[in-house]
N, C-alpha and C positions, 0 to 999 in steps of 0.2 A: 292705254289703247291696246286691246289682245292682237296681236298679230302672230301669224304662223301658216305652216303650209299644208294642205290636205290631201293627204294620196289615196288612195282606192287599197284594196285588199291585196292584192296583186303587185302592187308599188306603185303604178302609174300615178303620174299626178290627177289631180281633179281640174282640168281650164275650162275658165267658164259657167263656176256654177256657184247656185247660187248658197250662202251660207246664214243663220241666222243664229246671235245669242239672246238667252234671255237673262238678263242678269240679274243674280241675288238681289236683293231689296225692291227689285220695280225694277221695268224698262225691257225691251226689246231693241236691237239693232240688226241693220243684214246689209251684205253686202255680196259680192263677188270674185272667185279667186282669179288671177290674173293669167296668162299663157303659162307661169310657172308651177300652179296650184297656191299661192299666197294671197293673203287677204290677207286685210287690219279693219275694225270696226271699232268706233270711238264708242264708248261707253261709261255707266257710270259705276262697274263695279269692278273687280278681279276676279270673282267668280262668279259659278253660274252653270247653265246648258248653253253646248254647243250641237246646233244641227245644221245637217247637210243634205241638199234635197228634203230637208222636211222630216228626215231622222236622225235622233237625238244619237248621236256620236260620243258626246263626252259629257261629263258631269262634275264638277268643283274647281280648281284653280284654272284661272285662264293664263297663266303666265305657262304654256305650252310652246314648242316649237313644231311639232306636228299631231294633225289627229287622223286619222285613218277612217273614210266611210264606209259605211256596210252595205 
């Protein structure tokens, strides 16, 4: 299950919003990061795209502990 924290460009966390992967072989999941900027979404792969608001932030292993949205 990818879990990790998303902060803004600037460093502020992201609360509240909303996040989506699409994982390597099939499947999408989303979720939401919590007052601290953290989320987990179960899924069925380790990597994959991660997006935020609906842009693609990150691309390959989800075993991350932060991604930064743009």
């Amino acid at each position: 299950m990818p879990s990790f924290k998303v902060v803004y460009g600037d460093g502020s966390v992201a609360k509240q919003t909303k996040v989506e992967i699409s994982f390597d072989g099939g499947g999408m999941a989303s979720g939401f990061t919590d007052n601290q900027g953290y989320v987990s979404i179960s899924g069925s792969s380790n990597s994959g795209k991660i997006y935020v608001s609906g842009r693609e932030v990150h691309r390959g292993s989800l075993n991350v502990g932060e991604v930064r949205a743009k």
